[in-house]
Each structure stands twice: as C-alpha cells, then as structure tokens.
Backbone bond lengths (Angstrom), bond angles and torsions (degrees), N, CA, C in turn:
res aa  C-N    CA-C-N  psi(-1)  N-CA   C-N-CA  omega(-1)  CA-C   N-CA-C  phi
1 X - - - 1.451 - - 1.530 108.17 -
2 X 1.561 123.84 120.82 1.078 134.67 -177.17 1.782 105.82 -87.42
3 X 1.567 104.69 123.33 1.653 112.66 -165.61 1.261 90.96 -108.02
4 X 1.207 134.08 148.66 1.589 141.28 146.55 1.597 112.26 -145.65
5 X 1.502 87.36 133.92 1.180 102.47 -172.65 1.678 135.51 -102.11
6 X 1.167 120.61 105.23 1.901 124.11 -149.08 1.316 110.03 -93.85
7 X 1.430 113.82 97.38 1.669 100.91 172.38 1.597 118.48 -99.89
8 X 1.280 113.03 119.03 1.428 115.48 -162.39 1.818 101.11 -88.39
9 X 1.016 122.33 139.47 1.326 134.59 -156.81 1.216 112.89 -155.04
10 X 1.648 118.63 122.47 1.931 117.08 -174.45 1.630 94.16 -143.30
11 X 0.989 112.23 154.75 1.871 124.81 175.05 1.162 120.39 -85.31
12 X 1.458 112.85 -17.27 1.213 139.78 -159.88 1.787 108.79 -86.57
13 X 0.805 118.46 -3.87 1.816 121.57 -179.82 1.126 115.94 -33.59
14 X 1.548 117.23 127.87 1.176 111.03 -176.00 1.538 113.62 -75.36
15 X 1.270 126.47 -26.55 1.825 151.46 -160.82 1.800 106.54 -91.30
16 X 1.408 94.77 -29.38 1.507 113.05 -175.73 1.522 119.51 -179.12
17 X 1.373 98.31 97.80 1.387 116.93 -177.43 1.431 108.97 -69.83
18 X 1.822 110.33 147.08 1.529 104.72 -161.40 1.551 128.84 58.01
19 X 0.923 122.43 13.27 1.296 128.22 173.13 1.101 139.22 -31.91
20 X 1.847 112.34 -55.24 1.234 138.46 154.32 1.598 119.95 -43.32
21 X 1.421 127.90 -20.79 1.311 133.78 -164.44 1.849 97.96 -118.84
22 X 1.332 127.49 -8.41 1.127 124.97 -176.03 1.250 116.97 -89.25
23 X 1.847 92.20 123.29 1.325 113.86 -173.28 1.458 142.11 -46.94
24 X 0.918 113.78 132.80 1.818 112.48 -149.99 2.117 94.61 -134.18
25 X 1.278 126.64 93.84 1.388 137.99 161.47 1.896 106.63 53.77
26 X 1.925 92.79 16.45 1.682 88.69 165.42 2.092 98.98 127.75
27 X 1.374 104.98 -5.48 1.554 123.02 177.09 1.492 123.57 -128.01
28 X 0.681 109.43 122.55 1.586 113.39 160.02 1.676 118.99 -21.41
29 X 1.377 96.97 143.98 1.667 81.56 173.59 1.975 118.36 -85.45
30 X 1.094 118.79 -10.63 1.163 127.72 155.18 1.455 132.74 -60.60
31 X 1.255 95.83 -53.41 1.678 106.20 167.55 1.871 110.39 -70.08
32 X 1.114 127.22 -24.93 1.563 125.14 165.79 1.629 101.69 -57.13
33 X 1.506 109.57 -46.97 1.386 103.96 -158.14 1.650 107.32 -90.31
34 X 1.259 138.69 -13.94 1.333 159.79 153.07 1.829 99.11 -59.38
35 X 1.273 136.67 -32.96 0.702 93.95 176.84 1.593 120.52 -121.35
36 X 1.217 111.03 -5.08 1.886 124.85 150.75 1.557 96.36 -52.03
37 X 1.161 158.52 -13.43 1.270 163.88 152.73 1.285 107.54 -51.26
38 X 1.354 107.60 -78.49 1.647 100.38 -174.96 1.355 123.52 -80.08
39 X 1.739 121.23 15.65 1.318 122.66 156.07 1.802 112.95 -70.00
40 X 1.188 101.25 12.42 2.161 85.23 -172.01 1.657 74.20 -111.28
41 X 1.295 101.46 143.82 1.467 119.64 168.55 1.553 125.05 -76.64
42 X 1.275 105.86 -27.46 1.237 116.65 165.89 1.315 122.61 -77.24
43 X 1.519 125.30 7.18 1.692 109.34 160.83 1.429 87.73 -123.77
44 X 1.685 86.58 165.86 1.655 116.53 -140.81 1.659 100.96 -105.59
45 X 1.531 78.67 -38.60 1.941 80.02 -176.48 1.420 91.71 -148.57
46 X 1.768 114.54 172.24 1.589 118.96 -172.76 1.524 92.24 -155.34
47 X 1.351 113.95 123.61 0.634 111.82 -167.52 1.322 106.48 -153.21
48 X 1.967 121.37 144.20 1.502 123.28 -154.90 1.705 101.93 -108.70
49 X 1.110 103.11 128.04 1.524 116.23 163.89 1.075 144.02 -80.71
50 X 1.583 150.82 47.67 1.036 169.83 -116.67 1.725 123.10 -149.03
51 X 1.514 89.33 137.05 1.371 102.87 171.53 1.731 128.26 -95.36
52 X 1.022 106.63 7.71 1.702 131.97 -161.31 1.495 97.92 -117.39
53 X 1.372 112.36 113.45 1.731 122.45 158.64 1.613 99.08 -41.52
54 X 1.323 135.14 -67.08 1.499 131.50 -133.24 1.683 81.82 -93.35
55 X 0.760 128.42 -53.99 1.879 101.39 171.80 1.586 131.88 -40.89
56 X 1.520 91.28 -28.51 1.742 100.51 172.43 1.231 104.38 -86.04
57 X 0.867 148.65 -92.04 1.366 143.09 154.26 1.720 125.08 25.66
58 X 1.664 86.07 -61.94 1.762 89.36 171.74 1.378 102.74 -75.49
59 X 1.282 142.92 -25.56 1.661 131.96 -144.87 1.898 77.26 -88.24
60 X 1.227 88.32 -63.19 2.437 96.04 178.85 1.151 89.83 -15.30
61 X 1.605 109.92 -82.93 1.928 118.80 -136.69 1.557 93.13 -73.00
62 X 1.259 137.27 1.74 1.550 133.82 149.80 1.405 121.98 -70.22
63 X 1.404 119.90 -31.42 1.435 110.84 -162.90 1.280 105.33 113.34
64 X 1.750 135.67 3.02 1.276 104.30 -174.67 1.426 103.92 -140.45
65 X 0.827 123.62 -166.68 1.872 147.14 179.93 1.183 114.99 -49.29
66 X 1.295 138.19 105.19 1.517 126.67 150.66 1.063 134.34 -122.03
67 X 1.261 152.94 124.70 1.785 138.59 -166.15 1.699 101.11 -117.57
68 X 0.923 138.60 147.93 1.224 151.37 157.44 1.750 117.33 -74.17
69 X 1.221 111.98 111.42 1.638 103.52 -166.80 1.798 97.25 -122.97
70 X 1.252 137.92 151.65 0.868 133.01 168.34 1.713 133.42 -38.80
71 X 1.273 108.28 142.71 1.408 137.01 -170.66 1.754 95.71 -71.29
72 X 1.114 129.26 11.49 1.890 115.45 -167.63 1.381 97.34 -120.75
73 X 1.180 140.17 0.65 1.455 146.80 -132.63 1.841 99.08 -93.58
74 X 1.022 145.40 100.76 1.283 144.57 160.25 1.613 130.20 -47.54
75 X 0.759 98.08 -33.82 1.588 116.20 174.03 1.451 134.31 -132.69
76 X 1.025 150.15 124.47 1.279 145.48 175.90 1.601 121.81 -37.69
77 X 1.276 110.22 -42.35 1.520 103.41 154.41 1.710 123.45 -60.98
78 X 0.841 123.67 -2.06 1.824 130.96 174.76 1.032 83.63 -86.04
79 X 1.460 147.86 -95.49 1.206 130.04 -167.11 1.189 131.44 -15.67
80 X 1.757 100.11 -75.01 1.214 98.33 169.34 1.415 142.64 -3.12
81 X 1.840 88.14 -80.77 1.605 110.67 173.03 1.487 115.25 -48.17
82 X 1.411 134.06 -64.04 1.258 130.37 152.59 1.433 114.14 -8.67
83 X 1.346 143.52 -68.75 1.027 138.11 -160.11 1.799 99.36 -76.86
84 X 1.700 115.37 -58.86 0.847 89.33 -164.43 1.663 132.32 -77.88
85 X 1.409 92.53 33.53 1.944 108.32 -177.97 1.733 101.68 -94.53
86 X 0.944 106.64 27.75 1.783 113.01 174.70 1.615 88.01 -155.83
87 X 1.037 138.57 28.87 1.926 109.01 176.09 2.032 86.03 -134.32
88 X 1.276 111.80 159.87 1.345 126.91 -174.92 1.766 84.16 -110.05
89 X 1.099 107.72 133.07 1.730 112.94 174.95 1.552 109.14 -171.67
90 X 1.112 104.85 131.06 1.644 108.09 156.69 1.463 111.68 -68.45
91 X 0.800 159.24 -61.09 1.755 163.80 -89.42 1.634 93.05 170.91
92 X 1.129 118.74 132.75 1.284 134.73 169.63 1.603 115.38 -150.30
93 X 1.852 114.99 116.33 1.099 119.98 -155.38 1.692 96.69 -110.51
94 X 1.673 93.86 118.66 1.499 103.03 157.63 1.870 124.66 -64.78
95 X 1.153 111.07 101.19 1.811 114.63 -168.87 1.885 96.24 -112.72
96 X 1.361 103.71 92.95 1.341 108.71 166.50 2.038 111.53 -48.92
97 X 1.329 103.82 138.42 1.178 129.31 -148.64 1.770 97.22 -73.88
98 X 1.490 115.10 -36.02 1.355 144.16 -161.36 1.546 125.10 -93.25
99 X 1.483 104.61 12.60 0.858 134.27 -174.18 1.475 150.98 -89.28
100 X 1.697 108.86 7.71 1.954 139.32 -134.28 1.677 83.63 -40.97
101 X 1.052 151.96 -69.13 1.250 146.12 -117.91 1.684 110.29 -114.34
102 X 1.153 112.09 1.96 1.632 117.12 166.61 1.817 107.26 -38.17
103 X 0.908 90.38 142.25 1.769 117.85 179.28 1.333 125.64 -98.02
104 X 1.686 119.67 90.89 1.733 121.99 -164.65 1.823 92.08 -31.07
105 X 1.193 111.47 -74.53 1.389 102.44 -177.51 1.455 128.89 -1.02
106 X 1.226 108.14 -64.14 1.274 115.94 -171.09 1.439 120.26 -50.21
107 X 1.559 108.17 -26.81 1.248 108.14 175.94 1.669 112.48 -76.44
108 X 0.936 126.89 -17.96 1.506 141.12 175.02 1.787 108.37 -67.90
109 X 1.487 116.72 -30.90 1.100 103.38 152.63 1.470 140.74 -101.38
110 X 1.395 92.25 -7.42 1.992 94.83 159.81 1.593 105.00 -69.05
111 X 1.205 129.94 -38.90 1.541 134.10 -162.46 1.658 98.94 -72.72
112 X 1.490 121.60 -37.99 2.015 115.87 -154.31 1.903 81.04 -57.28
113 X 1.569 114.51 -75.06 1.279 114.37 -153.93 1.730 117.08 -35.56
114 X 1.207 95.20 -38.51 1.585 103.77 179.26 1.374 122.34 -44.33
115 X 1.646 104.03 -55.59 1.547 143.11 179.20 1.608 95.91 -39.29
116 X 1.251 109.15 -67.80 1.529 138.93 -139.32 1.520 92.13 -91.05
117 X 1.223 144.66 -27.02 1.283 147.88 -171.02 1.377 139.82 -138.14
118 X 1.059 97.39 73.97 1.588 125.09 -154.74 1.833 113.87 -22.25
119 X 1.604 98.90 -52.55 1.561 110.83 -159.48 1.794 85.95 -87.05
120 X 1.255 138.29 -17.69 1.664 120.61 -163.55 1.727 92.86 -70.87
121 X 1.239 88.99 159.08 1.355 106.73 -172.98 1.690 113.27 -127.26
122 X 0.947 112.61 -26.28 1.748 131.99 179.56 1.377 114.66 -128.87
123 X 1.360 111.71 135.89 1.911 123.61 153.02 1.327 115.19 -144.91
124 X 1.300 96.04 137.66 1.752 96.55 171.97 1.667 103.92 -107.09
125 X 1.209 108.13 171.67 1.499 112.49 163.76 1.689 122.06 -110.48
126 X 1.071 143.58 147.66 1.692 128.35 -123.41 1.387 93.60 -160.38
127 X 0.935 157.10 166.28 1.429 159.90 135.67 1.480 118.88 -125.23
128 X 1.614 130.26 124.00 1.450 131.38 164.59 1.366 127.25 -25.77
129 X 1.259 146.20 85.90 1.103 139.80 158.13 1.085 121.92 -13.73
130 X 1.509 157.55 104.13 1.134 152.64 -130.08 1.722 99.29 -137.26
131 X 1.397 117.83 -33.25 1.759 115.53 -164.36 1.400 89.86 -137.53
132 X 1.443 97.38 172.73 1.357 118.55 169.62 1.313 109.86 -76.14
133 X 1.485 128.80 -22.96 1.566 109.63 -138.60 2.136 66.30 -97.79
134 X 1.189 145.71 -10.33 1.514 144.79 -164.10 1.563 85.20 -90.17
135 X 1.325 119.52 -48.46 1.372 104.98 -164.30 1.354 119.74 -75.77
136 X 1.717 115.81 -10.55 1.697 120.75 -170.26 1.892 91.38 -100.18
137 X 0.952 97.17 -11.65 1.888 95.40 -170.46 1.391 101.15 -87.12
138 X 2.233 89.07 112.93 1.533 97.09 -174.08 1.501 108.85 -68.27
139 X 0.951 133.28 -3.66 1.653 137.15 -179.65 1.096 124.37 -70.52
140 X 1.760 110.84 -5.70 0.926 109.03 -170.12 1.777 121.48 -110.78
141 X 1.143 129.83 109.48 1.295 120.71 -168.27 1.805 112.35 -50.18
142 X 1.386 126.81 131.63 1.338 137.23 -168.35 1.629 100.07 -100.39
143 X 1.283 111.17 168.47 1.542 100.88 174.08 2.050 87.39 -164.55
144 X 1.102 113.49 158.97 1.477 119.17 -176.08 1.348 88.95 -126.79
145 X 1.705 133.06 129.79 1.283 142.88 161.90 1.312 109.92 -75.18
C-alpha cells in the first residue's frame, strides 16, 4: 500500500499570519511538522502543499518536498486534492501543517482500519473530550459519533 503524506500549508492565516515559517526552538513550524512525518515508516513520500514561494523554498533548503498549488483554494483539503491529482497513491494522508508535535504513531492508526477493511475509504483520528474547559474551546474541532 502506497502512503503519501500532504501537508497543506499557507502564510496567509487569518489567526496567525506566517504561521508555517514560525519559529519553533531553531525550525520552522512546518519543517517540525514535515519532519515528525517522515519518522512513520509507513509513508512513502511527504510532501508540502503550498501557495507561498518562501515556504517552498524553506521545505527545498531542508531536504524535502514542496509543490506550489494555487492561491484560490478555500480549504486545506482543496489543496490537498490539487496535489493529489498528479501523485499515484493508495492512501493519502491529510497532515495539518500547524501541527509541530504530531506523533509518527498516529499515522499507524489512521492506516490499521484501512489495512483491515477493504471497502472503507476514510478515517479520522478523534480524541474523548474529557473537560469542559475542551468542550467550550472553539479551537477545538468537535465531531458527534
């Protein structure tokens, strides 16, 4: 099973502009998350999604992947898709860009269900709401089982 992994990345934030380039103990915050990426053995390639020269640029002068995808994109999944309309892949992992401290692991459990279940087509990864102050925090993506 061919994994690739898409981190969609823009400068443009409305919450925090430049985002992707903000400095993190001597790195970028993109390049933290590009490269906790290619610690899971199970993806094949990693690769950055961006509409910004100087994000490509930095991902290059690192060693890694960058494509330039259009400036019109509404959502981070538009990107995505864009890129992956030129890549051959079984499995293609959406890896939010904003992310420094993601866990290779984690990708090991978006991938078992896949493995294990021929016809699924989608997984997210989810965590229990545990407090109130998680459940009032608009930052936090919600999901209903």
């Amino acid at each position: 099973m061919k994994v690739i992994a898409i981190i969609p990345a823009r400068m443009a934030s409305t919450r925090f502009p430049g985002k992707p380039l903000a400095d993190i103990l001597g790195l970028p915050m993109i390049e933290h998350v590009r490269r906790r990426v290619l610690l899971c053995p199970e993806i094949h390639e990693v690769i950055v999604a961006t509409c910004d020269r100087e994000i490509v640029n930095l991902v290059h002068s690192c060693g890694g992947l960058a494509v330039i995808t259009s400036d019109r994109h509404v959502r981070c999944t538009d990107r995505v898709a864009e890129v992956m309309e030129s890549k051959n892949a079984d499995v293609v992992i959406n890896v939010q860009g904003d992310e420094p401290l993601v866990h290779p692991g984690m990708f090991g459990l978006i991938l078992d269900p896949l493995k294990n279940e021929k016809d699924l087509l989608c997984t997210n990864l989810m965590n229990e709401i545990v407090s109130d102050i998680e459940l009032n925090n608009p930052n936090l993506v919600k999901t209903d089982l």
